[in-house]
Backbone as a ProteinNet text record, in pm:
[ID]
protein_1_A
[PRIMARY]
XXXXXXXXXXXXXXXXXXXXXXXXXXXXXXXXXXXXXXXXXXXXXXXXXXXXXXXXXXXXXXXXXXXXXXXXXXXXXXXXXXXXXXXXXXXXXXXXXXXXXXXXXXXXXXXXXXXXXXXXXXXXXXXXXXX
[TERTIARY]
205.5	166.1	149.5	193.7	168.6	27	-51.7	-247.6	-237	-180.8	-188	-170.3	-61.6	-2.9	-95.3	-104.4	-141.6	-23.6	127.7	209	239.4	257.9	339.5	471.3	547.5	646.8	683.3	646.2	683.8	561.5	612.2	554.7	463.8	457.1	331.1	238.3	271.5	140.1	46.5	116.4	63.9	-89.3	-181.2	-329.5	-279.3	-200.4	-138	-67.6	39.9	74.2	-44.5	-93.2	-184.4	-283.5	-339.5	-410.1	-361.4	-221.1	-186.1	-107.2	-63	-14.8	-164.5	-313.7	-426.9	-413.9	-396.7	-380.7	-292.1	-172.2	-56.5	-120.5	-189.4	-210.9	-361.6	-411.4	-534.2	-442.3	-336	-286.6	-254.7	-137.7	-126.4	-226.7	-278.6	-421.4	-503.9	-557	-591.4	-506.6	-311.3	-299.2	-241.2	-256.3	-240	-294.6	-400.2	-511.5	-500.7	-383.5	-373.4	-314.6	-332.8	-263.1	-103.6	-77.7	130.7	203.1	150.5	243.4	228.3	165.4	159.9	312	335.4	434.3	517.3	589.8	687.2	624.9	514.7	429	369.5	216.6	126	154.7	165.6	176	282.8	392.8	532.6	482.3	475.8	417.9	304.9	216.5	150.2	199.2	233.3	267.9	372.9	499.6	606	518.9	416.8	379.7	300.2	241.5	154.3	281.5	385.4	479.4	537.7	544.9	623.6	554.9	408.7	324.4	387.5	364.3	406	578.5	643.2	804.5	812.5	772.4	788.2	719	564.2	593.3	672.8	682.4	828.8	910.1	994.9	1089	1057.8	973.4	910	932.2	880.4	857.5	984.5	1114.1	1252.2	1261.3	1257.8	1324.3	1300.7	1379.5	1359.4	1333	1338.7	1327.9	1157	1046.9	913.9	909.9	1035.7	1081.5	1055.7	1122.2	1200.6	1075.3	1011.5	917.5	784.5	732.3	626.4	704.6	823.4	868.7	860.9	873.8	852.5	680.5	595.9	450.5	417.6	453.5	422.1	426.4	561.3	584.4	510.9	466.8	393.7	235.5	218	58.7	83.3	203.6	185.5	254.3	272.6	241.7	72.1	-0.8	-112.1	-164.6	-136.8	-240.7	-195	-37.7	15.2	-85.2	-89.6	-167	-291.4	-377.7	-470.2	-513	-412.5	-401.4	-373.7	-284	-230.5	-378.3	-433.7	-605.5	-704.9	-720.2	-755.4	-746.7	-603.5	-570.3	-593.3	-583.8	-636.4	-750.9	-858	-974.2	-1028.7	-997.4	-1030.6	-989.2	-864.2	-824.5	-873.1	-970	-1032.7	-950.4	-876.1	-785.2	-865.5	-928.8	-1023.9	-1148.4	-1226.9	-1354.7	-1401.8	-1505.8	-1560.6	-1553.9	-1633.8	-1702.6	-1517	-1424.8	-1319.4	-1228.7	-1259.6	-1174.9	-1203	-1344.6	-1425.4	-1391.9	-1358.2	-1351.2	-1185.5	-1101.2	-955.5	-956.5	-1058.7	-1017.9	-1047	-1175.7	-1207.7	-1117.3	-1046.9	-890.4	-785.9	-771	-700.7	-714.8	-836.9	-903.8	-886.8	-909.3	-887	-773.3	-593.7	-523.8	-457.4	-493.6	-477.5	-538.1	-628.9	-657.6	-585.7	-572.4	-542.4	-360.1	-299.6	-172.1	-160.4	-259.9	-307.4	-265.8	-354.5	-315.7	-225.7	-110.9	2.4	101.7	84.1	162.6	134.8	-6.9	-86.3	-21.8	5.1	41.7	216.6	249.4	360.1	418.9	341.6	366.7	314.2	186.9	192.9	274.8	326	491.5	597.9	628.2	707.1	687.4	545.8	546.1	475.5	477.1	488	585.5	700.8	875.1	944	869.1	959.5	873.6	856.9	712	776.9
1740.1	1837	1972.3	2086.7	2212.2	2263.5	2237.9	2260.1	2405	2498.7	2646.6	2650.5	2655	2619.3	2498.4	2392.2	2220.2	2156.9	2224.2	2176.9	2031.7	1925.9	1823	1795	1725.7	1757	1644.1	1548.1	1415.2	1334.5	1165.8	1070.3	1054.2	1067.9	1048.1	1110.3	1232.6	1321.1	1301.3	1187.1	1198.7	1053.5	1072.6	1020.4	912.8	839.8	667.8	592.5	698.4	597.7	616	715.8	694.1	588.1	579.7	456.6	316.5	349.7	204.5	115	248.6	201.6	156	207.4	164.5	-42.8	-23.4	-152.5	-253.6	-193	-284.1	-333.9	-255.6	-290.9	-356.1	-367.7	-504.2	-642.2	-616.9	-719	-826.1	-710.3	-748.5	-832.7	-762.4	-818.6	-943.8	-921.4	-1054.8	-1191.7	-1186.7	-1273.7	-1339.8	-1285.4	-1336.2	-1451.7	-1439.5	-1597.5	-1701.1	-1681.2	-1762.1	-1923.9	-1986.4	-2119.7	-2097.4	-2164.9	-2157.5	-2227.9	-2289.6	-2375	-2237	-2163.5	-2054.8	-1921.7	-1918.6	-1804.8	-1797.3	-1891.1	-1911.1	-1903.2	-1875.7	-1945.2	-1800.1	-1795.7	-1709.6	-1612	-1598.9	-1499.2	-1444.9	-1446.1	-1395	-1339.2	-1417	-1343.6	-1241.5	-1237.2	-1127.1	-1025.6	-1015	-900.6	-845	-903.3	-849.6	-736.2	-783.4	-767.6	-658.6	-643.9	-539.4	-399.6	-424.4	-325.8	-308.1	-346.4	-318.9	-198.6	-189.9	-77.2	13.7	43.4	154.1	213.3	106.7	153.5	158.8	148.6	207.1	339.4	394.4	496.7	620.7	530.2	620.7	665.2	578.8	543.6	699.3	667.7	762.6	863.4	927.1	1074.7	1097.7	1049.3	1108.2	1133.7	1061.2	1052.1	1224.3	1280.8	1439.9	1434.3	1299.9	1327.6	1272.1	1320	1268.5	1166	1126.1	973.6	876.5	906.7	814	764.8	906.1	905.3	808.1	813.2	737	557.9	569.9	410.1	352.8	445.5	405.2	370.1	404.6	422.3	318.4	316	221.6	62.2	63.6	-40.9	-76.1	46.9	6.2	-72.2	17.6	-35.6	-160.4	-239	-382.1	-462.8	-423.6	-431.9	-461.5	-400.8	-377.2	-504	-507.4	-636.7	-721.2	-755.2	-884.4	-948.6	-835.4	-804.1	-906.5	-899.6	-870.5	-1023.9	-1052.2	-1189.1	-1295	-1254.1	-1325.3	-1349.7	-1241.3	-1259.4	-1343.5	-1369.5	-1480.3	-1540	-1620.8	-1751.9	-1784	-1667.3	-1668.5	-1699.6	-1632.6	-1622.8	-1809	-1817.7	-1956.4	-2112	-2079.4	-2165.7	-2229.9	-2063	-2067.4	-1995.9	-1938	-1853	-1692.4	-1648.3	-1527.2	-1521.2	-1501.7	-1512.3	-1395	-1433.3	-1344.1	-1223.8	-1187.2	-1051.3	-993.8	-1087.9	-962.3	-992.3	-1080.1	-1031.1	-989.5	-918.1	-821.7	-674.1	-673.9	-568.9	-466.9	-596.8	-574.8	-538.5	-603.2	-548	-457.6	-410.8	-220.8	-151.6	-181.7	-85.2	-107.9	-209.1	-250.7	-159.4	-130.7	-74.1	57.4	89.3	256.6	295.3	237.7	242.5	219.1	129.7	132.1	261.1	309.8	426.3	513.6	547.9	679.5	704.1	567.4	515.3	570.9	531	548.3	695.4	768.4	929.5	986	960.3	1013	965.2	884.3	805.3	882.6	957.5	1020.6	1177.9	1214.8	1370.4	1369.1	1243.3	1274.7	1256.9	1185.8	1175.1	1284.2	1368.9	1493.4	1616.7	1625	1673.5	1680.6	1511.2	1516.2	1583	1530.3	1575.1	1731.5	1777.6	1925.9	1993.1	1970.9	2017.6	1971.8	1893.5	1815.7	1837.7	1956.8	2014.8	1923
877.4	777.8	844.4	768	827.5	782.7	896	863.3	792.9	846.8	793.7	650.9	582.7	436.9	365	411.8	364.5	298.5	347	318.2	346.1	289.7	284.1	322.1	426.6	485.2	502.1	506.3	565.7	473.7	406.7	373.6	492.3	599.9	693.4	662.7	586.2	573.7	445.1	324.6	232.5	298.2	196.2	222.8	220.5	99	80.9	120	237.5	302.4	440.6	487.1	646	611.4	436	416.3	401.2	329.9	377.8	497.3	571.4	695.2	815.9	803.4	815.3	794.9	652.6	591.5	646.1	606.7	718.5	846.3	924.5	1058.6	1052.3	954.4	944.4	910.9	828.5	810.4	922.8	1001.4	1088.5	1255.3	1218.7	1345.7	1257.4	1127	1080.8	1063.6	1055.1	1018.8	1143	1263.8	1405.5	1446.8	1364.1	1368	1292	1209.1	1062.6	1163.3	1081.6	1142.2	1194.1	1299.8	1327.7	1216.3	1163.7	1040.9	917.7	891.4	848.1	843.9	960.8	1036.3	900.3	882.7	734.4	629.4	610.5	485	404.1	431.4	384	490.5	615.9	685.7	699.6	665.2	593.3	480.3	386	289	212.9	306.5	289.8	428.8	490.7	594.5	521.5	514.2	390.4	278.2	210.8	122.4	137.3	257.4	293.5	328.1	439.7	466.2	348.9	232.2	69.8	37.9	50.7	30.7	52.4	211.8	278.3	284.8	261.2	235	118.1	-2.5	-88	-143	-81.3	-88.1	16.6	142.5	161.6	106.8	52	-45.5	-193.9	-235.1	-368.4	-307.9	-172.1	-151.7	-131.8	-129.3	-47.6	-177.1	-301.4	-418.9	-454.1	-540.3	-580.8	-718.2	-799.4	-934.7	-941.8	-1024.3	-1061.7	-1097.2	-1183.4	-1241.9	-1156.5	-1088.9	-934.1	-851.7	-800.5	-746.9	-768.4	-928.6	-990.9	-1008.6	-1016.1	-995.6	-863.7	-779.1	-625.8	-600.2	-619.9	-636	-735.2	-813.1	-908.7	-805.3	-778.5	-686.3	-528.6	-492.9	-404.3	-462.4	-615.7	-650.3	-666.7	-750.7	-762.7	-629.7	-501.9	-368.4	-331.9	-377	-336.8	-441.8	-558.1	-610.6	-576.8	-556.4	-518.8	-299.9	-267.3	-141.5	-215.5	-299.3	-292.2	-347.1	-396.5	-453.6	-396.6	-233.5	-142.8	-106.3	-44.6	62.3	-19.3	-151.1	-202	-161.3	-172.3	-124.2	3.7	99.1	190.6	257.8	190.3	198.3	149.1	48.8	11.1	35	166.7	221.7	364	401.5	510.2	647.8	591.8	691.1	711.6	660	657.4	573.7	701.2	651.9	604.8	466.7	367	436.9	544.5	581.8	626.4	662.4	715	629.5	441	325.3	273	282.5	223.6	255.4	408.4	478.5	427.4	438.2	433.6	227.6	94.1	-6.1	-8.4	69.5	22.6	60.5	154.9	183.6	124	67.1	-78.3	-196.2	-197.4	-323.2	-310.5	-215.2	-180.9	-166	-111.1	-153	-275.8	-333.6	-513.1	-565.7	-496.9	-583.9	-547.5	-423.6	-400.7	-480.7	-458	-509.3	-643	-727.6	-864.6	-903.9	-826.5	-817	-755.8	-694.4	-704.4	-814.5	-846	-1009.1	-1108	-1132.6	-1239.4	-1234.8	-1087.2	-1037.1	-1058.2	-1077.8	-1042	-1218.8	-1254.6	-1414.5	-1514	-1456	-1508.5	-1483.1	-1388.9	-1381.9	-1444.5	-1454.4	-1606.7	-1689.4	-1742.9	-1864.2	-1932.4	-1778.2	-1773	-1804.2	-1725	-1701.4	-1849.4	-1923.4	-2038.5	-2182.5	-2211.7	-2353.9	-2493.2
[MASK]
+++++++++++++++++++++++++++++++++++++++++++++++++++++++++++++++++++++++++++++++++++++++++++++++++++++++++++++++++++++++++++++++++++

């Protein structure tokens, strides 16, 4: 990001992906511990699921149309519940304990939000440009 301006220049600079690339990398360090019969299993599937986040709002910021953009975002948010639904199962199988699936939804939650509001910014755009 250019600090002077607060220009935006790069998907690195936006808040949702540095929060969910944060995320990605709990994923990653929590599901290191998951059982080895796992590797194919739940831990494929939620790591996938966690990097879906973050490459798709990559993905959104290249896009040039607002359209494009809020479908890309959109897709990362149902990234994020499908995330969130995996750590359930998780959590209740005994693969992560309460205090660190507790830890990992508030960053769930805070990327769903922040996610939330570029979908909202990018959809009042539209329907700015389009009276």
């Amino acid at each position: 990001m250019n600090h002077e301006s607060g220009t935006i220049r790069s998907f690195t600079d936006l808040d949702a992906w540095k929060e969910g690339h944060k995320l990605v990398l709990m994923i990653y360090k929590v599901t290191k511990d998951f059982p080895k019969e796992e590797m194919f299993g739940l831990v494929s599937q939620v790591r996938r699921c966690a990097v879906s986040i973050t490459s798709n709002i990559a993905e959104g910021f290249s896009r040039w149309s607002y359209k494009e953009k809020a479908q890309f975002y959109s897709i990362a948010l149902g990234s994020v519940t499908e995330l969130q639904s995996q750590l359930l199962i998780a959590r209740d199988v005994g693969y992560v304990s309460n205090e660190k699936f507790n830890e990992i939804a508030e960053r769930t939650i805070k990327v769903h939000k922040i996610i939330n509001g570029l979908i909202k910014s990018s959809k009042a755009i539209i329907h700015r440009s389009h009276p």
